[in-house]
C-alpha positions in Angstrom: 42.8 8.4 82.7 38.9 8.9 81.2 37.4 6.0 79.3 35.7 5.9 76.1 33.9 3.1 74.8 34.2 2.5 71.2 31.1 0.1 69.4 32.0 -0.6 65.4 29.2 -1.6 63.5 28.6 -4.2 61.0 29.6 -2.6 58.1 32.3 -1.4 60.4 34.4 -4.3 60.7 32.9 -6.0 57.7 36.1 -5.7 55.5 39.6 -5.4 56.1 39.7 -1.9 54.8 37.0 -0.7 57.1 38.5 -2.6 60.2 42.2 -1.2 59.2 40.0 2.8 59.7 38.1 1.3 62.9 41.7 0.4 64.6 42.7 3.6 63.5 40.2 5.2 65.6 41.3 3.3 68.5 44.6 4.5 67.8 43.7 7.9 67.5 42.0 7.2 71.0 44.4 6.2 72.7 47.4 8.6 71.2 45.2 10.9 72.9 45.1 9.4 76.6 42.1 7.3 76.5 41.5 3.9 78.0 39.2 2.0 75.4 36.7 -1.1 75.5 35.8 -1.9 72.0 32.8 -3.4 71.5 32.0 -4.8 68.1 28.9 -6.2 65.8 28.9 -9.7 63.6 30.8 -8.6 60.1 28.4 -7.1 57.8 24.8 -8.0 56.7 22.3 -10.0 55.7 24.2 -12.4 52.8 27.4 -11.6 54.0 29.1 -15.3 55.6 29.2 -14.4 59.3 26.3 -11.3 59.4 23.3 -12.2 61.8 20.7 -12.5 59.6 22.5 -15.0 57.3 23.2 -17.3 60.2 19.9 -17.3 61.4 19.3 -18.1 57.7 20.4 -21.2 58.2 17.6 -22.3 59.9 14.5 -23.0 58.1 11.6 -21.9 60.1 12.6 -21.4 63.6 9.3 -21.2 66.1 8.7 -18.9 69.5 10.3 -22.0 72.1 13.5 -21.9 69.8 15.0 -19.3 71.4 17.5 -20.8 73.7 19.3 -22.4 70.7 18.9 -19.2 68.4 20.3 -17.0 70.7 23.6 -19.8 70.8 23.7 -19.3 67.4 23.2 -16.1 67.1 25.5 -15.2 69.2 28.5 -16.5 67.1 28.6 -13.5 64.8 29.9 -11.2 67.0 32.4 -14.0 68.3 33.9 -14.1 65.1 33.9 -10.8 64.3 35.9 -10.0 68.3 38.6 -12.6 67.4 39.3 -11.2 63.9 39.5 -7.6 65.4 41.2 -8.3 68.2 43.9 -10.4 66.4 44.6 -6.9 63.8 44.6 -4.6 67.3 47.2 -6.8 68.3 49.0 -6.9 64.4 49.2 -3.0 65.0 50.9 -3.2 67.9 48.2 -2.6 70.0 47.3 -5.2 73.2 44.0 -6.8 73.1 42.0 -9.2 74.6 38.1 -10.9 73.9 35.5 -11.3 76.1 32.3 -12.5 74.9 28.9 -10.6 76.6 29.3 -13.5 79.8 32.9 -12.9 80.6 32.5 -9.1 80.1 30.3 -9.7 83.0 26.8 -8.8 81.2 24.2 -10.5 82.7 20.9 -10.5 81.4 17.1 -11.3 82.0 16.0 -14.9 80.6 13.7 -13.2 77.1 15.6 -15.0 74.7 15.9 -12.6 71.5 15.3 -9.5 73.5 16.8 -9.9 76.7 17.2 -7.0 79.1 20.3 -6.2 80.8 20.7 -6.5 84.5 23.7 -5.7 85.5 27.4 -5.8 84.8 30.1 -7.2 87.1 33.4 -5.3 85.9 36.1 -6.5 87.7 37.4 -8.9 84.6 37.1 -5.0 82.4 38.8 -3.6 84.8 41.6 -5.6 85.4 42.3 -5.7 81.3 42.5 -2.4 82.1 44.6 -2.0 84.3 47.5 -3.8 82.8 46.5 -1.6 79.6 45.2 -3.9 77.5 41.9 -3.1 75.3 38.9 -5.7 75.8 37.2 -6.5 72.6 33.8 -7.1 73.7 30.8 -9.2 71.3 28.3 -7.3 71.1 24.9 -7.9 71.1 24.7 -11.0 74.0 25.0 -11.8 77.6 24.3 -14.7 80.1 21.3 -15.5 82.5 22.2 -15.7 86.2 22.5 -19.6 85.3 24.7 -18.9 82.4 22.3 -19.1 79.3 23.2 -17.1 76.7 20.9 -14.5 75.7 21.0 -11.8 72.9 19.3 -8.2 73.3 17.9 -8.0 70.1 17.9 -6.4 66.8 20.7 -4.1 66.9 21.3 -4.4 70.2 25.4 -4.1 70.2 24.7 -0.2 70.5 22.9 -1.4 74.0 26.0 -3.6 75.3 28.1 -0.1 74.7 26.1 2.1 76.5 25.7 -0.3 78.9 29.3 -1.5 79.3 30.0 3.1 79.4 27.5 3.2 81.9 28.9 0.8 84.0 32.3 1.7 83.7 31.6 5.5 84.1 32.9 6.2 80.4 33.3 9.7 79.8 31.5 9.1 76.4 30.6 6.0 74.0 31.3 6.4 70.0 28.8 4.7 68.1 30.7 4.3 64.4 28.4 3.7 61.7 28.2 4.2 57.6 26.7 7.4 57.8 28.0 10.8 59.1 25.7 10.6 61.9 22.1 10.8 63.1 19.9 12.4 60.2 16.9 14.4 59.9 15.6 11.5 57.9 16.4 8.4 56.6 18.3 9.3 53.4 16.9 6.3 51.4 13.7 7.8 51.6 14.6 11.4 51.8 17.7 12.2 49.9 17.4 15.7 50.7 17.9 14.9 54.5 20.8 16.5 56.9 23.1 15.7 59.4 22.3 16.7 63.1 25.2 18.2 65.1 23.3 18.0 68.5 20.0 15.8 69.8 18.9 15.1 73.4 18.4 11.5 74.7 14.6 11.7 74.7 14.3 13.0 70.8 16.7 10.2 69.9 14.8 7.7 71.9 11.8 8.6 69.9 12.9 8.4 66.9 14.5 5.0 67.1 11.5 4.0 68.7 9.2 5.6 65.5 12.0 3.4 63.2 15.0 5.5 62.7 17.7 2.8 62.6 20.8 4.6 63.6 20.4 3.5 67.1 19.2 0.9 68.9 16.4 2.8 71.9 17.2 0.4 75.1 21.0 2.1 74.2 19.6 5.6 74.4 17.5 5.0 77.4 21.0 3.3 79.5 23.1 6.1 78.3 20.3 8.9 79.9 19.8 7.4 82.8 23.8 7.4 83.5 23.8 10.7 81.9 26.8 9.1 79.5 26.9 10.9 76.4 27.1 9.5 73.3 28.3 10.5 69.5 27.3 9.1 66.7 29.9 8.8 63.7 31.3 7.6 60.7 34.0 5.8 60.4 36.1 8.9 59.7 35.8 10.2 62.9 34.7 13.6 61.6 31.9 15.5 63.0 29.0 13.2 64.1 26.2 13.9 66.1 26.3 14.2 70.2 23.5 12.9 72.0 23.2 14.6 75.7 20.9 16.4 77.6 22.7 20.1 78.5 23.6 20.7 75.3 21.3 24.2 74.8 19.1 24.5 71.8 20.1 27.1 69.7 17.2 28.9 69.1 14.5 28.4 72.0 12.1 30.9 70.5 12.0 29.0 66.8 11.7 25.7 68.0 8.2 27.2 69.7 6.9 28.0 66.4 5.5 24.9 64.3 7.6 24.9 61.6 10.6 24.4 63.1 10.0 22.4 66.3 11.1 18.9 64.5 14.0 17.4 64.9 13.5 14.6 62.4 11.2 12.1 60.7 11.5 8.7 61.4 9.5 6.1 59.1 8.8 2.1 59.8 7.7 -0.1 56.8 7.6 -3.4 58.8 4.6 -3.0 60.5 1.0 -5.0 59.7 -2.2 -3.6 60.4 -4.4 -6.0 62.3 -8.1 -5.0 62.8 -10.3 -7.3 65.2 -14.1 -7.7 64.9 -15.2 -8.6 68.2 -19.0 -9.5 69.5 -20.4 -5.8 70.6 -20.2 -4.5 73.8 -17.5 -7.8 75.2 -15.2 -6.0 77.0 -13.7 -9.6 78.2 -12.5 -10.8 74.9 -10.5 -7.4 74.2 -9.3 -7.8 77.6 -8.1 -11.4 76.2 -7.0 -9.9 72.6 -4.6 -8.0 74.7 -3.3 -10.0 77.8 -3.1 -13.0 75.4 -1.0 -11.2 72.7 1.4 -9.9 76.1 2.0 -12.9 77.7 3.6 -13.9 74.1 5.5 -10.9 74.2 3.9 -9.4 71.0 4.0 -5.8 71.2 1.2 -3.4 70.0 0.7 -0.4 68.7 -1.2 2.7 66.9 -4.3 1.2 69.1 -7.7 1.8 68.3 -10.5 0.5 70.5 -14.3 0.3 70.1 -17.4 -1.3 71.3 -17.1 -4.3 68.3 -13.8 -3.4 67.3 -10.2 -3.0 67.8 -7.3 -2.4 65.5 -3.5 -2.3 65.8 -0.1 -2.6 64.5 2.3 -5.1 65.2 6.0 -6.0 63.4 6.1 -7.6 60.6 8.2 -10.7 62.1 5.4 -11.5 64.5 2.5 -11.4 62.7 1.8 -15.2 62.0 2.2 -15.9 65.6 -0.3 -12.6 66.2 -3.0 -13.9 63.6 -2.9 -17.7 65.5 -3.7 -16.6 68.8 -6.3 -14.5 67.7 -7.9 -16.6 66.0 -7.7 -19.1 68.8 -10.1 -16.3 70.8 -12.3 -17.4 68.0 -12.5 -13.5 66.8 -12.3 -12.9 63.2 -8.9 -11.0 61.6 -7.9 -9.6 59.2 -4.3 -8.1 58.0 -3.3 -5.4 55.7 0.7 -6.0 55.2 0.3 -2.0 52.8 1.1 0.4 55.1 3.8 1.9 56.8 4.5 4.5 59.8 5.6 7.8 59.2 6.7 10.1 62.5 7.9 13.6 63.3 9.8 13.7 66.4 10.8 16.6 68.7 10.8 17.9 71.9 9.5 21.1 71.2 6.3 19.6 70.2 4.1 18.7 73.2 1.2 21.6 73.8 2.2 23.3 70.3 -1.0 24.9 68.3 -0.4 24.3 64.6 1.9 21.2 64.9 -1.1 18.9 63.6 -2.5 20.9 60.9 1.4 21.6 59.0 1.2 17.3 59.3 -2.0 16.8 57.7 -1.6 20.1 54.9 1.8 18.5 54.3 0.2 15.0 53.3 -3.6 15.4 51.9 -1.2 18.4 49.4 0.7 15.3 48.4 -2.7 13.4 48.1 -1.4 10.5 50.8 -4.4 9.6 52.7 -4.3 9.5 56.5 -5.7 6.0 57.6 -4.9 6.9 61.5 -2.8 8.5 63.8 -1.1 9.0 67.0 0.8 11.2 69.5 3.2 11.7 72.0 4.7 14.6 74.3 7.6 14.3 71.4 5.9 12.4 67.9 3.0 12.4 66.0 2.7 9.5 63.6 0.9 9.0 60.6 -0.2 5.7 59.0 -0.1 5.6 55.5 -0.5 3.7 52.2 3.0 1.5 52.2 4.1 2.7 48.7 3.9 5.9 49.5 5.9 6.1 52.5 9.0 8.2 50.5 6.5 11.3 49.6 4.7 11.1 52.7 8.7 11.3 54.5 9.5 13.8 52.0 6.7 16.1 52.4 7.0 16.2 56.1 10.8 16.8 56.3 9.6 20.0 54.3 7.2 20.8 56.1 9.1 21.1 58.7 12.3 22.8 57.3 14.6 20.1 58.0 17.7 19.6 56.4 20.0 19.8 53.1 21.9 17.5 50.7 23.0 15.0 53.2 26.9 14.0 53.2 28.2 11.2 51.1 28.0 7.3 52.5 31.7 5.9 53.3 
């Protein structure tokens, strides 16, 4: 009998109406011969009693070595939302049982916040299994080797799916979300945007990666190296977009011509420009700008060295902790908090003539100015003034020919 696993999101199983459609989708599972693992997220979102953000709300200002004990709490969202799942599964007729990320077997890498997974011992899966009864798994959290609790960051349930389909050889792993399914664009910032039927691992990758929020990237990257595909959905079941590699592009020969080799634009709005003034010619204090800001596990990006200077982006959330140990180096800093990351992602893109110049037509028509840029075999990314982050999205995604009127939100 194949498995699927089934991973309902926050707003998911935020509700008792949403959670009576999510069992329904079990149910329609396994009416049609499946084995299930649900996995599920904390109930809703930030304000909401039991949603992530608002318990880690409740502390005031928690620092870099408080980790251990955010992850504990942290990791009682998804708790709460497993038991109150479970318990309907069970009110339907349906047999169910919890296991948090530890008893699921997850075990994990000691990053506290963003902990990596490193394997999964099954055999408590599979014996639930077995005796046809559907594990509820939370989301989101596993265990050190000497059983601390960890979580795998910011939307990082999508990650304990793929892993947990991976692991169990799933013959796919339904990502249900609020939205029809992966988008050209973010439909807050371009209502105009469409849904995508098909995408590869690597494009989705990307464009999670460039700030697309439909799916967490460590989930895409498990689910192509197990070559486990996955579809994302709403909670309707209808339609949805399939991520997986042999899924043949349906046009080869206009995906080699510039305007239509995108797949999507992605956009990121949390991001803080840092730019370094450094004493010219010191190769040795960049070297310690950099090593410094990666042993605190401070990641950069849209780098730009030079002789005297550097600059760089880094998320929003860790930009005190960036500006302290910079100025420890005793180099001077400064931040600009106004500007955001614009990307198109596809994989037609890499050693295309013309990608570049439809990007920079697209924005200087608009009269968005360009403060820097980078590339990849599949993006190219933009920085741009914060405020105008919704034209600069908009005028890309038309650029590009990319989607219609996008479906209605559930």
């Amino acid at each position: 009998m194949s498995l699927l696993v089934m991973k309902f999101g926050g707003t998911s199983v935020a509700s008792k109406d949403a959670r009576h459609k999510a069992i329904s989708r079990v149910r329609d599972a396994r009416e049609a011969g499946y084995r299930v693992v649900v996995v599920v997220s904390a109930m809703g979102r930030s304000g909401d009693p039991y949603a992530t953000d608002t318990l880690k709300g409740l502390l005031e200002e928690p620092d870099r070595d408080d980790g251990r004990e955010v992850d504990l709490l942290l990791s009682c969202g998804e708790i709460i939302s497993s038991v109150v799942f479970a318990s309907e599964l069970r009110r339907e007729g349906l047999r169910a049982s919890v296991l948090t990320g530890p008893q699921a077997g997850i075990v994990t890498d000691s990053t506290h916040g963003e902990a990596r997974v490193l394997g999964i011992a099954t055999s408590r899966l599979e014996g639930l299994l077995e005796e046809d009864i559907i594990p509820v798994v939370t989301g989101f959290q596993g265990a050190t080797e000497d059983g601390e609790i960890t979580t795998l960051g910011r939307g990082a349930s999508d990650t304990t799916a793929t892993a947990l389909g991976a692991a169990l050889g799933a013959e796919r792993v339904d990502i249900f979300t609020d939205v029809a399914g992966i988008m050209t664009a973010d439909p807050d910032l371009v209502p105009e945007a469409g849904l995508l039927s098909h995408m590869r691992y690597a494009e989705v990758y990307e464009m999670a990666s460039q700030g697309a929020k439909v799916i967490h990237p460590r989930a895409v990257e498990i689910a192509r190296q197990a070559q486990v595909p996955i579809r994302v959905v709403g909670l309707d079941g209808k339609r949805g977009t399939v991520i997986e590699d042999h899924e043949p592009l349906q046009d080869i020969w206009a995906n080699r011509t510039p305007a239509q080799s995108i797949s999507g634009v992605s956009a990121k709005t949390d991001v803080v420009q840092f730019s370094v003034r450094t004493p010219e010619n010191s190769a040795e204090v960049q070297r310690q700008i950099f090593r410094t800001l990666a042993e605190a596990d401070i990641s950069v990006d849209l780098i730009n060295v030079f002789p005297d200077f550097c600059d760089f982006l880094i998320q929003e959330g860790d930009a005190g902790s960036a500006r302290a140990i910079l100025e420890a180096l005793g180099v001077t800093v400064s931040l600009d908090s106004n500007v955001a990351k614009v990307s198109v992602v596809g994989s037609a893109i890499h050693g295309l003539p013309g990608v570049m110049s439809l990007i920079v037509d697209a924005l200087v028509e608009k009269g968005i100015t360009i403060l820097r840029t980078s590339d990849s075999n599949q993006s190219i990314s933009c920085l741009v003034p914060a405020d105008r982050v919704s034209e600069a999205a908009t005028a890309l995604h038309r650029a590009f020919r990319l989607g219609a009127a996008p479906p209605a939100k559930e």
